[in-house]
C-alpha positions as CSV (number, residue, x, y, z in Angstrom):
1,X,-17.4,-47.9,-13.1
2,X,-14.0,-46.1,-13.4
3,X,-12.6,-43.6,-11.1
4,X,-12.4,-40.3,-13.1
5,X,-9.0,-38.8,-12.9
6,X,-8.6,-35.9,-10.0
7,X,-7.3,-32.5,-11.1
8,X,-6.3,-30.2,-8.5
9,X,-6.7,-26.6,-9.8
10,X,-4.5,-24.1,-7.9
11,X,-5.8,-20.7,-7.7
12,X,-3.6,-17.4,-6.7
13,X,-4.5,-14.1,-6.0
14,X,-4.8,-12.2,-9.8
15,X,-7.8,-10.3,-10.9
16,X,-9.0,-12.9,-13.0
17,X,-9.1,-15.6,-10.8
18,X,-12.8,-15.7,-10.2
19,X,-13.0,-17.0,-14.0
20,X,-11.3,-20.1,-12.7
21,X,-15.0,-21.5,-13.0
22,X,-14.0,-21.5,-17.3
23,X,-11.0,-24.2,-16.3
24,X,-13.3,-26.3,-13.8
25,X,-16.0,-26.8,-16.7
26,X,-13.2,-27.4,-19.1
27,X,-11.5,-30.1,-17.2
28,X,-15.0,-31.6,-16.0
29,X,-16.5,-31.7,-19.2
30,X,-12.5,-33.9,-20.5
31,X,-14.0,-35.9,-17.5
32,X,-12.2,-34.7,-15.1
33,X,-13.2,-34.5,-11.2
34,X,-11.7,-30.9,-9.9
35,X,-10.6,-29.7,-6.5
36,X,-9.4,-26.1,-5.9
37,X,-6.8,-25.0,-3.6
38,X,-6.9,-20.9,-2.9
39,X,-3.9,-19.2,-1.9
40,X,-5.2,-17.5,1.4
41,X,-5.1,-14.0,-0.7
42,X,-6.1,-15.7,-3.5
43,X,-9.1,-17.0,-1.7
44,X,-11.3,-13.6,-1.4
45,X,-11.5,-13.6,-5.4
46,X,-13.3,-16.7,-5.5
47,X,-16.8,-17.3,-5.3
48,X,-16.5,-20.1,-3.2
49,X,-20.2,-20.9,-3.0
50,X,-20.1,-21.3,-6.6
51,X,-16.8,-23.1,-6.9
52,X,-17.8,-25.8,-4.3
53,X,-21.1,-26.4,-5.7
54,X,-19.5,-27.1,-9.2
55,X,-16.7,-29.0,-7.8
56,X,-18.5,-30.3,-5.0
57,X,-15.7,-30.5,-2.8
58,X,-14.6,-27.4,-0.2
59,X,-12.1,-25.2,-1.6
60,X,-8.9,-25.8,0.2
61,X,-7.0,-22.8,1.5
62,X,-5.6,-24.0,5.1
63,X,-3.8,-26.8,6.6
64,X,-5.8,-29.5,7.7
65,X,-5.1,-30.1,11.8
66,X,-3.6,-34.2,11.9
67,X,-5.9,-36.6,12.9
68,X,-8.7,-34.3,10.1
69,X,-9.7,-36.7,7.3
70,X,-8.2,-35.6,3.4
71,X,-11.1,-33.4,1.9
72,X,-9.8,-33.8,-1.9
73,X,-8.5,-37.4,-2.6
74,X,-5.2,-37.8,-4.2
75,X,-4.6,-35.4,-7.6
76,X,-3.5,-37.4,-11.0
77,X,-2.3,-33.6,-12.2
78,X,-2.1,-30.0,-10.7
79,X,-3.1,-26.8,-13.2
80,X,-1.5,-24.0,-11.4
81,X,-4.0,-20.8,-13.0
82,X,-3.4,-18.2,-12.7
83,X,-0.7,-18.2,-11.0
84,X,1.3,-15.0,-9.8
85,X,4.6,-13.5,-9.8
86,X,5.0,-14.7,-5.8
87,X,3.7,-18.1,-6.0
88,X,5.8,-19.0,-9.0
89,X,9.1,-18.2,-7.1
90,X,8.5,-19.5,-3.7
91,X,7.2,-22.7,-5.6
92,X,10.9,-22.6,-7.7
93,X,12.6,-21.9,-4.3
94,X,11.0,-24.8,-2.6
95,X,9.2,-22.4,0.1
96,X,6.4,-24.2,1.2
97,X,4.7,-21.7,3.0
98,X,0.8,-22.4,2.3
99,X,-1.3,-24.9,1.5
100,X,-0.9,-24.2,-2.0
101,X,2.6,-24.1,-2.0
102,X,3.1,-27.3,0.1
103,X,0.9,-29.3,-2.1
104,X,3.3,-28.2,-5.3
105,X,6.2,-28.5,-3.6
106,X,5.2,-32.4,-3.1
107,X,4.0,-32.9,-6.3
108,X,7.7,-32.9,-7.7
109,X,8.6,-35.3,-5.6
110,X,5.5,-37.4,-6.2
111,X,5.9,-37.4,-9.9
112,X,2.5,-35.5,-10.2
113,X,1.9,-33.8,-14.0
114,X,2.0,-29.9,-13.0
115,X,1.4,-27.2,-15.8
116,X,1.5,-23.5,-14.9
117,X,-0.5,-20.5,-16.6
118,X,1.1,-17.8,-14.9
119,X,-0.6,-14.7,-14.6
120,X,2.3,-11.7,-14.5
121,X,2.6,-8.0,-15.5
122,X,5.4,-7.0,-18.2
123,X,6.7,-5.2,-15.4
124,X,7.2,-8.4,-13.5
125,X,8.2,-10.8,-16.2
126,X,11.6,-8.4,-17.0
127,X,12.6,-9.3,-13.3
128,X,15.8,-12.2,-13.5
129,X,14.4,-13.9,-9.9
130,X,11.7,-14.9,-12.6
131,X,12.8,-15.5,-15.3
132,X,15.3,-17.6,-13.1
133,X,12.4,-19.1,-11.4
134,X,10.7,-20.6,-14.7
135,X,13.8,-22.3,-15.8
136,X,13.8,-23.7,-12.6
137,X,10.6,-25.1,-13.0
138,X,11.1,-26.3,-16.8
139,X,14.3,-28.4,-15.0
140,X,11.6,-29.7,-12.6
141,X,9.3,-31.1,-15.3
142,X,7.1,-28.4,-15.4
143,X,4.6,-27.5,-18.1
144,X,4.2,-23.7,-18.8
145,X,1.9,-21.9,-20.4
146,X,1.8,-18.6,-22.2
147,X,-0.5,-17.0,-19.4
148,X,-0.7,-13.4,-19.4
149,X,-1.1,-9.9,-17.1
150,X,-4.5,-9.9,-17.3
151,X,-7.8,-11.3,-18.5
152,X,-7.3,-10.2,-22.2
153,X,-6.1,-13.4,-24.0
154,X,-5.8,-15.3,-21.2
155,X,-6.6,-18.9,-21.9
156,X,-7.5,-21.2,-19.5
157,X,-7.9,-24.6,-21.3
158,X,-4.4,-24.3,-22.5
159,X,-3.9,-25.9,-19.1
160,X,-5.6,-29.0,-19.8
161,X,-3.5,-28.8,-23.2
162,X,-0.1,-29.0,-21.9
163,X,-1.2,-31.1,-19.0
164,X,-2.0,-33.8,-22.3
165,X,1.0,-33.1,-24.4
166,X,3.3,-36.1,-24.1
């Protein structure tokens, strides 16, 4: 039997982040196998109990100490959703920071597919250290999404769409 392909979902800390559970039944039901990474303050809007039982793997938050086996195996593509104003530029900026941020800061260099559904008031979007911050992460092969501020309109399978598109 094949493998299924692994899709690590990256979860940040926005309101709407405990839907995540719409993308994970989304991907699994493209046949998909999902692991989710929390930021740590994106961690407390998770169900995790819920999360891990539909995943059935642990939600990653924290470094693992060396020596500590790989929880998740390998990812064939990262969905970044939804992903905040402060995770998008440290990830542009290379700060590898967290968990979360480490792991997308070595996808680039591992050639891993990597779309983005930011999650980002108006407020926030007319800042130029984001705007700035997108472009970088166009340059860097990145797939973004329209995302949104909030829950209203916010699409999560558009993830798995841009994470198809050729």
């Amino acid at each position: 039997m094949d493998q299924k392909r692994f899709l690590y979902v990256v979860v940040c800390a926005a309101g709407i982040a405990g839907d995540v559970g719409t993308l994970i039944t989304a991907a699994q039901d493209e046949g998909w196998d999902v692991g989710v990474i929390a930021t740590p303050h994106g961690l407390p809007f998770l169900d995790a109990a819920a999360v891990e039982t539909r995943t059935g793997y642990p939600i990653r938050s924290a470094w693992r100490r060396p020596g500590d086996p790989r929880p998740l195996p390998p990812a064939d593509a990262i969905a970044v959703a939804p992903a905040t104003f402060n995770t998008i530029n440290k990830w542009a900026a290379g700060i590898a920071d967290t968990l979360a941020l480490g792991t997308l800061c070595e996808a680039y260099g591992a050639g891993v597919t990597t779309a983005v559904l930011p999650c980002v008031n108006a407020e926030l979007t007319a800042h130029p250290a984001y705007r700035e911050s997108l472009a970088r992460l166009r340059g860097m092969g990145v797939r973004i999404g329209e995302g949104s501020g909030g829950a209203a309109g916010f699409r999560w399978e558009e993830a798995l769409e841009l994470l198809a598109a050729r």
